[in-house]
Residue frames as a rotation matrix with the C-alpha (Angstrom) as fourth column:
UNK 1
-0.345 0.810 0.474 106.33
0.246 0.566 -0.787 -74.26
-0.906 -0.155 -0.394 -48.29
UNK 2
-0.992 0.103 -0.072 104.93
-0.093 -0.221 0.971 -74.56
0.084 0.970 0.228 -51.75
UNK 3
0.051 0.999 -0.011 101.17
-0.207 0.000 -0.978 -73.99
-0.977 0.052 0.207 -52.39
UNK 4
-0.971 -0.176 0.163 100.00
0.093 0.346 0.934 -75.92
-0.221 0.921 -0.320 -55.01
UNK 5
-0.506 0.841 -0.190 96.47
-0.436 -0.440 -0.785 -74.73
-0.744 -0.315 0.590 -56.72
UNK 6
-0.999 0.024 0.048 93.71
0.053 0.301 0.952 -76.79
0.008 0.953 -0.302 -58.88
UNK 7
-0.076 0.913 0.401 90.81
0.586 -0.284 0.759 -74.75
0.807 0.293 -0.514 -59.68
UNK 8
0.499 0.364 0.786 89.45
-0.167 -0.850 0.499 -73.34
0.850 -0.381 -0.364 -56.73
UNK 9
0.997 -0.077 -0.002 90.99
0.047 0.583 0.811 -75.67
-0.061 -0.809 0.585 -54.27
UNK 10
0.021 -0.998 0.058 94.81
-0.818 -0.050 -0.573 -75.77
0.574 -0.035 -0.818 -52.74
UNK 11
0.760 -0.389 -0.520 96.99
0.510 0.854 0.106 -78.57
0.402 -0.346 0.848 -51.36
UNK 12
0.782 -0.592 0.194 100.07
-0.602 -0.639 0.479 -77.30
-0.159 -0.492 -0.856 -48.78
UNK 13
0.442 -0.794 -0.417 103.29
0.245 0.554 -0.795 -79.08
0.863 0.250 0.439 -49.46
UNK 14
0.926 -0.373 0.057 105.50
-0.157 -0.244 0.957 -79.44
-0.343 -0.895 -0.285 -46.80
UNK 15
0.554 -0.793 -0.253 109.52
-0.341 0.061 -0.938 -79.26
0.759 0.606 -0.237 -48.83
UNK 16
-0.274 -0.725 0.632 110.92
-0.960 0.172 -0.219 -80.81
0.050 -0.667 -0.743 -46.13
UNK 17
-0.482 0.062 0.874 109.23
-0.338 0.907 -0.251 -83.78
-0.808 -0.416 -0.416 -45.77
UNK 18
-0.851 0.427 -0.306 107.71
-0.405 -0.162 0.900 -83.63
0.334 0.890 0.311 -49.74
UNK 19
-0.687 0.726 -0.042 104.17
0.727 0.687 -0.011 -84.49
0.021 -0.038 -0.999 -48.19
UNK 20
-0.634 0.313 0.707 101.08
0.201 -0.816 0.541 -83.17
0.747 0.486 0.454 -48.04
UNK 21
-0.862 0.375 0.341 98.88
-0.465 -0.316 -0.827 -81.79
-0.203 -0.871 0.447 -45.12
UNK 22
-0.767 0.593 -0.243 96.25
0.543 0.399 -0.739 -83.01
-0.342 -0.699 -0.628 -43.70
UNK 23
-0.604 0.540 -0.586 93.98
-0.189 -0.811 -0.553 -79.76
-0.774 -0.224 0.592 -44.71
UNK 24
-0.972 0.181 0.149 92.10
0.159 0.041 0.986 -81.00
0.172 0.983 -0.069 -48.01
UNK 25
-0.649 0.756 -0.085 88.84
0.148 0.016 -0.989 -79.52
-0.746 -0.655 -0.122 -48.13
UNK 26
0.552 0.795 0.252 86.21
0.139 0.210 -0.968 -80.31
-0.822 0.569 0.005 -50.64
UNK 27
0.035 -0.658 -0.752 89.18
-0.326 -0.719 0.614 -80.70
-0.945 0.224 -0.240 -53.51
UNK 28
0.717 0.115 0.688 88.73
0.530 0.552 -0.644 -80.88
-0.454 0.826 0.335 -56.92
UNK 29
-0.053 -0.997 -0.055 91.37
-0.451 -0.026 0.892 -82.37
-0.891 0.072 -0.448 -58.50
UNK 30
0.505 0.748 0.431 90.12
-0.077 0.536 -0.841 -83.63
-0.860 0.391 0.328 -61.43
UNK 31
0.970 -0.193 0.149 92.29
0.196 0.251 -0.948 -84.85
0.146 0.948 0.281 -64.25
UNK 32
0.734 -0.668 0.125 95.30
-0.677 -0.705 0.209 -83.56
-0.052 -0.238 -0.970 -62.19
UNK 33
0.156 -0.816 -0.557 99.17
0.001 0.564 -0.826 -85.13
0.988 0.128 0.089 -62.76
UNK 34
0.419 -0.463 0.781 99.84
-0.904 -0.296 0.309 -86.09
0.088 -0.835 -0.543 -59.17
UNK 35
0.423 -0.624 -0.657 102.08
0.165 0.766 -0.621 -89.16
0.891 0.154 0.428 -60.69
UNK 36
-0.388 -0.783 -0.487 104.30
0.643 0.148 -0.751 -90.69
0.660 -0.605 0.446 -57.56
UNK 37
-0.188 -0.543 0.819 103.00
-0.240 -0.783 -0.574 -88.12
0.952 -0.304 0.017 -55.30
UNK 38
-0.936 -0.069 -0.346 103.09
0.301 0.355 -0.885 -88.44
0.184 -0.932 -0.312 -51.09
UNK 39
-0.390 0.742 0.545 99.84
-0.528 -0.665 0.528 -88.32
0.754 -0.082 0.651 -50.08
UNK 40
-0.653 -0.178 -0.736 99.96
0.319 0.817 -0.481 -90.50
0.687 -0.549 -0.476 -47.35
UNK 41
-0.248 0.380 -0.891 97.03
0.944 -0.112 -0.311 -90.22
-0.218 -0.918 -0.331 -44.29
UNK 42
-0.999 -0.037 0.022 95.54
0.043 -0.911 0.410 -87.23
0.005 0.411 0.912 -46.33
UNK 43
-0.462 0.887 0.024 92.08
0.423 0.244 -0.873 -86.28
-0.780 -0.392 -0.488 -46.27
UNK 44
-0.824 0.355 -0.442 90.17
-0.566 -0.544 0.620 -86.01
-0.020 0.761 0.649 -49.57
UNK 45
-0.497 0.867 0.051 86.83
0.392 0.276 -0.877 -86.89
-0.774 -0.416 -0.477 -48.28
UNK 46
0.402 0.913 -0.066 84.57
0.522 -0.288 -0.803 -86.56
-0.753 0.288 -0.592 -51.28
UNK 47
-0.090 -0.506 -0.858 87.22
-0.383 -0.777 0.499 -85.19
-0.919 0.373 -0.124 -53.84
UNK 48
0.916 0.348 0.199 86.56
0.079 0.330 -0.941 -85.16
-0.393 0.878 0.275 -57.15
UNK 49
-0.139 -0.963 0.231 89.72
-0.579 0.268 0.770 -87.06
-0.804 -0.026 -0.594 -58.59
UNK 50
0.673 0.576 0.464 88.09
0.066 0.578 -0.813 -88.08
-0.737 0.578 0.351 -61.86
UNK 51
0.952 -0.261 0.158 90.46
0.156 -0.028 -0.987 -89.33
0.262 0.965 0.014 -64.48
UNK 52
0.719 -0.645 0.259 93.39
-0.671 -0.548 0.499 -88.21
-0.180 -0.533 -0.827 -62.03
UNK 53
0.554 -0.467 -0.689 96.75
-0.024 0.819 -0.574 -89.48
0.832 0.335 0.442 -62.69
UNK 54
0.659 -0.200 0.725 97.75
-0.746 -0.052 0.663 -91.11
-0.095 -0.978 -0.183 -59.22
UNK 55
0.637 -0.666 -0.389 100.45
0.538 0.745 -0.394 -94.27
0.552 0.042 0.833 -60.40
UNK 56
0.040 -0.996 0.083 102.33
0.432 -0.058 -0.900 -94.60
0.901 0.072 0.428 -58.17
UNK 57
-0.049 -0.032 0.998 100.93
-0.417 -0.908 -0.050 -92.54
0.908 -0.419 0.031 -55.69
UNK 58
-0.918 -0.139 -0.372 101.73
0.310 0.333 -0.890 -93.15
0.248 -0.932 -0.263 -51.93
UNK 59
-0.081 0.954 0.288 97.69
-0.422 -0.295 0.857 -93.07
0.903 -0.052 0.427 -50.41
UNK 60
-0.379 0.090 -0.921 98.23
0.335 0.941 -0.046 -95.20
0.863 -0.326 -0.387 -47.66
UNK 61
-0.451 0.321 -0.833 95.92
0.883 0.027 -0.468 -94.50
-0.127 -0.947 -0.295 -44.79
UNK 62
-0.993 -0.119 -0.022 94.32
0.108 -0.954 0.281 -91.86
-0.055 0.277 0.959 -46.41
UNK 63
-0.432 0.901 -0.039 90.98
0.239 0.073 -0.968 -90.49
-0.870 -0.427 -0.247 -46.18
UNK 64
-0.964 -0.096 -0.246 88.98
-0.226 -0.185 0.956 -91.28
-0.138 0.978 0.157 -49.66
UNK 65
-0.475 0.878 -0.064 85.36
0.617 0.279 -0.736 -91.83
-0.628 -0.389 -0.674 -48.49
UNK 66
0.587 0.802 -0.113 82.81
0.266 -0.323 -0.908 -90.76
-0.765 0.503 -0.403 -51.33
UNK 67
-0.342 -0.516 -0.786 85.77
-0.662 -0.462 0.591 -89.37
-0.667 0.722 -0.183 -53.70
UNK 68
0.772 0.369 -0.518 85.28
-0.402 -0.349 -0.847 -89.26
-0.493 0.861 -0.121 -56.99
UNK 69
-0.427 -0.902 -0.068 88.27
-0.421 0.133 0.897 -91.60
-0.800 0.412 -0.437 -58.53
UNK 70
0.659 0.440 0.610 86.09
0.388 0.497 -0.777 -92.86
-0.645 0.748 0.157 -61.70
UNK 71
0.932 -0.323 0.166 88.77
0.259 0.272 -0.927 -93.48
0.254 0.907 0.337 -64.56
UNK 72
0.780 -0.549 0.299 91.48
-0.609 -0.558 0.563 -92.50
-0.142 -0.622 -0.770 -62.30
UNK 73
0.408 -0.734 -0.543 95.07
-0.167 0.525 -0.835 -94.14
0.898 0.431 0.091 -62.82
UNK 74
0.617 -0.295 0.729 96.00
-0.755 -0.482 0.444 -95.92
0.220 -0.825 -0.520 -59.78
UNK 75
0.803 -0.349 -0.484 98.23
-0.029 0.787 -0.616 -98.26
0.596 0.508 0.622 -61.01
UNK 76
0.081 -0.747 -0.660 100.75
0.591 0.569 -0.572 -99.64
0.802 -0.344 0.488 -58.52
UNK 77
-0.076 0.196 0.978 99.50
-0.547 -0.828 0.124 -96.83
0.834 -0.525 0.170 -55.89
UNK 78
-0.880 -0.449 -0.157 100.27
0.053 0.236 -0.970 -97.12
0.473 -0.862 -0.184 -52.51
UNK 79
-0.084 0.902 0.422 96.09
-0.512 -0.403 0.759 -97.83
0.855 -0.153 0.496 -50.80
UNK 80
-0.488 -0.207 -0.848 97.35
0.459 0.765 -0.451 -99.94
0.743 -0.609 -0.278 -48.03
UNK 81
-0.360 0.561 -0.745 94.57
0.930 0.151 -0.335 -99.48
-0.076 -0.814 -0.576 -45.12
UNK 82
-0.891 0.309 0.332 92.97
-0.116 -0.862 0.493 -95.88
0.439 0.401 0.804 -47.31
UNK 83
-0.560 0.821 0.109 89.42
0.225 0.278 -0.934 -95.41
-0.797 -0.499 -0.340 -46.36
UNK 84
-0.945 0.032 -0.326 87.32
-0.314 -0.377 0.871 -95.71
-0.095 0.926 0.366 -49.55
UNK 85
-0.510 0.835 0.208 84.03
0.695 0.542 -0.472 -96.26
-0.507 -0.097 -0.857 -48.47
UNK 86
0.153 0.980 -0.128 81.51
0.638 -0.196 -0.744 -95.38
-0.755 0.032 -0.655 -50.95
UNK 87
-0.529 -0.761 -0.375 84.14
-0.376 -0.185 0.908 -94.53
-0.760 0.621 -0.188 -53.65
UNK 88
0.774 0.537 -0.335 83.21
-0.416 0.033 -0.909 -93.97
-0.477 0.843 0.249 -57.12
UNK 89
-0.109 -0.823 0.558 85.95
-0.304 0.562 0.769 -96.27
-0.946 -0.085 -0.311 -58.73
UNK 90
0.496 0.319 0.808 84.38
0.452 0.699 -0.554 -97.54
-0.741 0.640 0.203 -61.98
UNK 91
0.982 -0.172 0.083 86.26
0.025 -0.315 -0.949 -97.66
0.189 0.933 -0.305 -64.66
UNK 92
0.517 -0.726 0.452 89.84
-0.806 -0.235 0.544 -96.96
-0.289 -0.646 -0.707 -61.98
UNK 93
0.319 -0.852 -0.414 93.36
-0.217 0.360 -0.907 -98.41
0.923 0.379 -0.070 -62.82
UNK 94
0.694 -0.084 0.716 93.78
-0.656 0.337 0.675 -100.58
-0.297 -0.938 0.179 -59.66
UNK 95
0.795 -0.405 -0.453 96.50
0.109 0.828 -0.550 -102.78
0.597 0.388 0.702 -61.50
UNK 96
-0.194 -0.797 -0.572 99.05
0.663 0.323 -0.675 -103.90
0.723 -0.511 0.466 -58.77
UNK 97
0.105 0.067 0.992 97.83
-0.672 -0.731 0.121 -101.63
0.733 -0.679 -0.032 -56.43
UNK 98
-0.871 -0.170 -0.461 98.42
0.330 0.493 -0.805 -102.47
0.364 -0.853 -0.373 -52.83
UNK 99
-0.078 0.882 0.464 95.10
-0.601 -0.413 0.684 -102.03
0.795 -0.226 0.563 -51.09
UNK 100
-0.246 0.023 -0.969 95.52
0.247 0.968 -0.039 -104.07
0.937 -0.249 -0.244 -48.34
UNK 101
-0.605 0.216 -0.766 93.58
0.698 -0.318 -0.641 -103.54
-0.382 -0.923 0.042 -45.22
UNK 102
-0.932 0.363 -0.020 91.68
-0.363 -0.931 0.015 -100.60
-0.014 0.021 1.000 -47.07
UNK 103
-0.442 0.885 0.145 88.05
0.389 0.335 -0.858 -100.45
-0.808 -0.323 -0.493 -46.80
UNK 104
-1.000 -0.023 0.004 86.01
0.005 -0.039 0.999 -100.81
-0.023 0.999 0.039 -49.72
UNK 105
-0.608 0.772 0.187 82.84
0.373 0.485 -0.791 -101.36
-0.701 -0.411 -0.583 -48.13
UNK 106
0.719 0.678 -0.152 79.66
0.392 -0.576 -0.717 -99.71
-0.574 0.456 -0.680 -51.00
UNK 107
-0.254 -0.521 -0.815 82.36
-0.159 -0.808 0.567 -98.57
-0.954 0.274 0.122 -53.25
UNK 108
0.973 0.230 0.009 81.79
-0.061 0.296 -0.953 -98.65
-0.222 0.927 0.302 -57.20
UNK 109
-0.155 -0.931 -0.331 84.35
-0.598 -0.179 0.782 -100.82
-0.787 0.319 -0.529 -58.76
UNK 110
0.626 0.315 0.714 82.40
0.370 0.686 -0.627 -102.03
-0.687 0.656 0.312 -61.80
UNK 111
0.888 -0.271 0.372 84.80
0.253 -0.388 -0.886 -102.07
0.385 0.881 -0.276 -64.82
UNK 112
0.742 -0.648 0.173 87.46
-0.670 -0.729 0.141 -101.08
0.034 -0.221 -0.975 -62.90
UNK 113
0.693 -0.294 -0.658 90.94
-0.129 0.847 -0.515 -103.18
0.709 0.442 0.549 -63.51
UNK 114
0.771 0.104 0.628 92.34
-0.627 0.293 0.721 -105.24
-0.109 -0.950 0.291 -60.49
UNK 115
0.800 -0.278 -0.532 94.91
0.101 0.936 -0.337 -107.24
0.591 0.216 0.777 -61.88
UNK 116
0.105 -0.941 -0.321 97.32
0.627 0.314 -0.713 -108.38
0.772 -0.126 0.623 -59.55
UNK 117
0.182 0.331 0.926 95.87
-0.490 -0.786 0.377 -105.87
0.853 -0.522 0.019 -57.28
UNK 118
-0.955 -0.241 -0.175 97.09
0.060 0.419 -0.906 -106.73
0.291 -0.876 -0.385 -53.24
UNK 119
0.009 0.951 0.310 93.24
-0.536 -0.257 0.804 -107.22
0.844 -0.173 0.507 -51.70
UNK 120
-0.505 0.010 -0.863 94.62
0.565 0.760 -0.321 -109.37
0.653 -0.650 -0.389 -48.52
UNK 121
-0.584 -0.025 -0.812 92.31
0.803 -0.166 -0.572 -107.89
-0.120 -0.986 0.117 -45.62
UNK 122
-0.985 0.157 -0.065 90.34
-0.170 -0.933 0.317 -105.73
-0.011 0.323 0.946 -47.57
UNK 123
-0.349 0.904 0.247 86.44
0.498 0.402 -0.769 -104.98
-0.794 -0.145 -0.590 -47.00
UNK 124
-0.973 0.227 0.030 84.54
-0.039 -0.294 0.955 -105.29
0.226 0.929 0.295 -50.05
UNK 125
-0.248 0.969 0.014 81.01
0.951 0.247 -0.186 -106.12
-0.184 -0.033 -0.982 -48.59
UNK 126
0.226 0.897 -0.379 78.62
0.559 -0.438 -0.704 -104.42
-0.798 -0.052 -0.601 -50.51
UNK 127
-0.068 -0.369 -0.927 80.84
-0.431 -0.827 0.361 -103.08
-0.900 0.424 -0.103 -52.84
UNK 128
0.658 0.694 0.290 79.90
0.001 0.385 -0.923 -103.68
-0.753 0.608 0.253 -56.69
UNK 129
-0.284 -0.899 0.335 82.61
-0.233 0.403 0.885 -105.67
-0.930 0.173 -0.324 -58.62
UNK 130
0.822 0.525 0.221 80.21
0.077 0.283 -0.956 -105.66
-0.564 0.803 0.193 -61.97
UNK 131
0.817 -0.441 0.371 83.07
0.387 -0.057 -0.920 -106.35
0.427 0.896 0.124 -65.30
UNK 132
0.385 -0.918 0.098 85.95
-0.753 -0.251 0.609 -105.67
-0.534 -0.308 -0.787 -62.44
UNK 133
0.404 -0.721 -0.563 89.36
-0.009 0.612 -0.791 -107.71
0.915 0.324 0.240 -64.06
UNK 134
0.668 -0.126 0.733 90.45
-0.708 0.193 0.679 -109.76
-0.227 -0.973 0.040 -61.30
UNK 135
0.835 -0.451 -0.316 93.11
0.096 0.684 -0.723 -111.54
0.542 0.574 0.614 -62.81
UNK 136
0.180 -0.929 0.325 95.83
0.306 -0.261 -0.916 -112.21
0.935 0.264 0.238 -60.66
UNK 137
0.439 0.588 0.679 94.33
-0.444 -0.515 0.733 -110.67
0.781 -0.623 0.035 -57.69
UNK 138
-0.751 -0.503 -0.427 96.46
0.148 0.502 -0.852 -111.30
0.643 -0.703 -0.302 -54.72
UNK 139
-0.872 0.307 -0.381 94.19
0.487 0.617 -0.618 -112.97
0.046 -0.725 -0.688 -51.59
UNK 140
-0.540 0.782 0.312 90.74
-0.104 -0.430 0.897 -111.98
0.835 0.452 0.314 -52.72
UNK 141
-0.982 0.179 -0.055 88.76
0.086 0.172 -0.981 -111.76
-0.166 -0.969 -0.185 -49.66
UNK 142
-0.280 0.936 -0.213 85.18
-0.169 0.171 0.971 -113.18
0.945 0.308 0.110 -50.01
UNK 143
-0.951 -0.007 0.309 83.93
-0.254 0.589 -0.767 -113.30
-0.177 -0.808 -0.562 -46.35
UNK 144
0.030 0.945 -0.326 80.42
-0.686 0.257 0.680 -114.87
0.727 0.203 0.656 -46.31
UNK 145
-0.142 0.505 0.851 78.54
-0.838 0.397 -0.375 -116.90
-0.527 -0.767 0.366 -43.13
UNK 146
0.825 0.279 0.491 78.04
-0.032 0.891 -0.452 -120.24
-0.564 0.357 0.744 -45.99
UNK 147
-0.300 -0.944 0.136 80.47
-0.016 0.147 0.989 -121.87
-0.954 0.295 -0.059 -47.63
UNK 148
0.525 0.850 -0.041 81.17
-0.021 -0.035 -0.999 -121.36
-0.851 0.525 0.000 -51.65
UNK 149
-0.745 -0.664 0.069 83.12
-0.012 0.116 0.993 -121.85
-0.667 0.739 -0.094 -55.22
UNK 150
-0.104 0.130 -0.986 82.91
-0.932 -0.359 0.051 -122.46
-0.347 0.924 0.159 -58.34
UNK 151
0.071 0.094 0.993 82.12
-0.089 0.992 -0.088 -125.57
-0.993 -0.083 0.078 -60.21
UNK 152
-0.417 0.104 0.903 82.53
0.907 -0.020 0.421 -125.18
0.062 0.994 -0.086 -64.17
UNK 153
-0.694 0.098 0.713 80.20
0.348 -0.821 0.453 -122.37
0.630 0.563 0.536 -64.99
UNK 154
0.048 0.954 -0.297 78.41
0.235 0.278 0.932 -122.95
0.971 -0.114 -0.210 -61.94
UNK 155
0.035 -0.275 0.961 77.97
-0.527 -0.822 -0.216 -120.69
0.849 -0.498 -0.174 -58.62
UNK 156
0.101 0.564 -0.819 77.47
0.715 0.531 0.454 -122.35
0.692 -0.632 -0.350 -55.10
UNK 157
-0.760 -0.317 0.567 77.10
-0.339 -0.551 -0.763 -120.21
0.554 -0.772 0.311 -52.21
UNK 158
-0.254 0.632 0.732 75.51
-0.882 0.159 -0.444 -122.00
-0.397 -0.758 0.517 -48.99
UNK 159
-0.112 0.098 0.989 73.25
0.045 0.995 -0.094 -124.90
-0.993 0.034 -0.116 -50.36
UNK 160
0.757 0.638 0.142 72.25
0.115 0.084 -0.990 -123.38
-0.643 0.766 -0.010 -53.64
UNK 161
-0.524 -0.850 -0.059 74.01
0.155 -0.164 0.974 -123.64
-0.838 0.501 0.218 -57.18
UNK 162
0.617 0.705 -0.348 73.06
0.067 -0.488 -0.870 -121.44
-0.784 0.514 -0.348 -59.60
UNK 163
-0.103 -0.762 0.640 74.35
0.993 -0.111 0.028 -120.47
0.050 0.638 0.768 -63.04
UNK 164
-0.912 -0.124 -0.391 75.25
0.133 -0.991 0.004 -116.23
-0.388 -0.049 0.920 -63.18
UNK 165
-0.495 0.822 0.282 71.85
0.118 -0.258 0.959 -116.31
0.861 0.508 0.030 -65.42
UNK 166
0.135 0.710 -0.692 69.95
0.423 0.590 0.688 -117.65
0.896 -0.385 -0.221 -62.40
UNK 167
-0.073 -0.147 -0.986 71.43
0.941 -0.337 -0.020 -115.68
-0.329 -0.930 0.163 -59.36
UNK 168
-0.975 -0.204 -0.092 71.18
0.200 -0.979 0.046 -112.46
-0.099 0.026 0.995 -61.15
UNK 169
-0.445 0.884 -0.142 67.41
-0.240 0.035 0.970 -113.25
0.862 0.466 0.197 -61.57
UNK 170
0.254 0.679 -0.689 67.19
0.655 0.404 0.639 -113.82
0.712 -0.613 -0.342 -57.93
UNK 171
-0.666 -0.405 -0.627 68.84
0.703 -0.622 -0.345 -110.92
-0.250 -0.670 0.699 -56.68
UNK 172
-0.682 0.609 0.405 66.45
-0.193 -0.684 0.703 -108.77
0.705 0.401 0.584 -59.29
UNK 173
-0.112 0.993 -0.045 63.69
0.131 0.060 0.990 -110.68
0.985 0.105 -0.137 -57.37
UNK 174
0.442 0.587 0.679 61.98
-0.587 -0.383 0.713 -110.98
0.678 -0.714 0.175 -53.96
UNK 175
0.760 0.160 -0.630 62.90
0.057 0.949 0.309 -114.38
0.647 -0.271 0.713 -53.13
UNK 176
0.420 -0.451 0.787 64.14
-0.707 0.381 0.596 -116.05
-0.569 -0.807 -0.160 -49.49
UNK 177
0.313 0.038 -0.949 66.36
0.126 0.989 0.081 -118.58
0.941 -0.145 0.305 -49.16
UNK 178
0.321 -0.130 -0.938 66.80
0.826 0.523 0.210 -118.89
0.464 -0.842 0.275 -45.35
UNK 179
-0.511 -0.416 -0.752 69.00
0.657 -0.753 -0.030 -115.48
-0.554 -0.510 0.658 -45.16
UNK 180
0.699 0.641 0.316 66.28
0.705 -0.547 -0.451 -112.60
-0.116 0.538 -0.835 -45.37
UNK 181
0.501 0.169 0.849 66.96
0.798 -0.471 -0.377 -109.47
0.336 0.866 -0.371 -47.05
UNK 182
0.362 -0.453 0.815 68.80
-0.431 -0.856 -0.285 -106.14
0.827 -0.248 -0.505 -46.05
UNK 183
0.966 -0.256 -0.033 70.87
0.200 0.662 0.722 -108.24
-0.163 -0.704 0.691 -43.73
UNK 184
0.452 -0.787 -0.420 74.47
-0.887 -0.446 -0.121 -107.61
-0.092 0.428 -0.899 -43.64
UNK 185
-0.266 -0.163 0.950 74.46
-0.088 0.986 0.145 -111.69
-0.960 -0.045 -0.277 -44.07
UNK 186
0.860 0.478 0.176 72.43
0.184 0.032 -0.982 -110.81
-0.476 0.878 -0.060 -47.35
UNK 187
0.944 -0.127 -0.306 74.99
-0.321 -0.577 -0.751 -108.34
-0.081 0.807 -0.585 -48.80
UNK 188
-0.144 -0.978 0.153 78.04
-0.793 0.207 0.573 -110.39
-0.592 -0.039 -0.805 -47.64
UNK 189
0.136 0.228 0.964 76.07
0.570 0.778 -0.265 -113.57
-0.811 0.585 -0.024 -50.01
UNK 190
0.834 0.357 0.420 75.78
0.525 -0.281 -0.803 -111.09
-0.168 0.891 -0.422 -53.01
UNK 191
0.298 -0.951 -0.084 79.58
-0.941 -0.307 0.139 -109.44
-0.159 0.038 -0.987 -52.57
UNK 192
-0.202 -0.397 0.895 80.69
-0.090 0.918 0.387 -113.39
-0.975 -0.003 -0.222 -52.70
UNK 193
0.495 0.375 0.784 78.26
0.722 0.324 -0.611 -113.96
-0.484 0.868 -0.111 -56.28
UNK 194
0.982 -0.127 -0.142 79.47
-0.189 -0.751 -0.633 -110.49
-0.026 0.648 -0.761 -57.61
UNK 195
0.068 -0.992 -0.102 83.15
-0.753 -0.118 0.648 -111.39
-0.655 0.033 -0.755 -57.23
UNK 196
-0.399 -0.096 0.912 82.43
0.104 0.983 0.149 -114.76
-0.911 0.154 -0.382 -59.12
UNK 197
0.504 0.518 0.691 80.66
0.677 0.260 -0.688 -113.37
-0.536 0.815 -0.219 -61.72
UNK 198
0.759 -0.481 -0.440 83.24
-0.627 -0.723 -0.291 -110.86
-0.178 0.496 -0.850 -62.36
UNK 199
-0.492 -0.806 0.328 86.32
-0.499 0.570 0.653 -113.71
-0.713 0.158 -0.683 -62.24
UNK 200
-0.077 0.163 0.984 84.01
0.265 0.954 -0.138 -116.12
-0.961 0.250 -0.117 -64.19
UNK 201
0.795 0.496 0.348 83.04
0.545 -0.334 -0.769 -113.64
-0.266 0.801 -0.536 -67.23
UNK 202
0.397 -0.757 -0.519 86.66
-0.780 -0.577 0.244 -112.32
-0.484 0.308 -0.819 -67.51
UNK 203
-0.546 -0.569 0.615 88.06
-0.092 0.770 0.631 -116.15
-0.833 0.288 -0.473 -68.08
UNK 204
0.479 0.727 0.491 85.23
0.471 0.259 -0.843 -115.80
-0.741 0.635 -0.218 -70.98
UNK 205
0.946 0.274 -0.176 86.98
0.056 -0.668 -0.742 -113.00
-0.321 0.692 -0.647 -72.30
């Protein structure tokens, strides 16, 4: 068994099976090289994994709630049904990642880069997709209670069509239409606009 140590915090290896236990407990891992490694159905609840270099890394079914993965490399990483609610992400190398099935629900992925990212089955409600690159994006999942697209430069979602000027001035504001506020109908209408204004203001760029 190899103990492996960053900062104050350890990770158990198991050399037989090259994975890692289950035991992670408040671990900062910050900036650490864990290129390619098994971390499969781990638990780094709340680890601070800023800047960390995960490509590659096998996460599936793992427990990432609240971690810390702002500017993190997780390029072609393995997030296939992870639990990242409430993940700091911004800024996070998500190119080709598999993420399918994982939960995304409140995470921060503004800035963070999605191309070609797997998102089939993934929950984004609520989660905040400000200047995400979504290029490429395999089966974006928008769920929302009204139907909606794009038109030119122009949002619909339900009856209304707005331009990105105009819906970001009504999210700032009070205003009803029909579905009131703090509603988990609200935040699944504003997860729908925030993916659109992040696809519509990349084709700008």
């Amino acid at each position: 068994m190899t103990v492996i140590k960053s900062n104050y915090d350890k990770i158990l290896y198991e050399s037989n099976q090259h994975t890692i236990k289950k035991t992670v407990e408040e671990a900062v891992l910050k900036k650490a090289n864990l290129q390619g490694a098994n971390l499969r159905g781990a638990d780094l609840e709340g680890a601070n994994l800023q800047q960390a270099n995960l490509r590659g890394a096998n996460l599936r079914g793992a427990d990432l709630e609240g971690a810390n993965l702002r500017g993190a490399n997780l390029q072609g990483a393995n997030l296939q049904e992870a639990n990242l609610r409430g993940a700091n992400l911004q800024g996070a190398n998500l190119e080709e990642a598999n993420l399918r099935g994982a939960d995304l629900e409140g995470a921060n992925l503004q800035e963070a880069n999605l191309r070609g990212a797997n998102l089939e089955g993934a929950n984004l409600r609520g989660a905040d997709l400000e200047g995400a690159d979504l290029r490429g994006a395999i089966k974006l999942p928008i769920f929302c209670k009204w139907s909606h697209g794009i038109t030119n430069q122009l949002i619909h979602i339900g009856c209304e069509t707005k331009t990105i000027d105009d819906w970001d001035i009504f999210f700032d504001s009070d205003q009803i239409i029909q579905t009131p506020r703090n509603t988990e109908e609200f935040k699944q209408i504003q997860a729908v606009y925030l993916a659109y204004r992040a696809y519509l203001t990349h084709l700008k760029s």
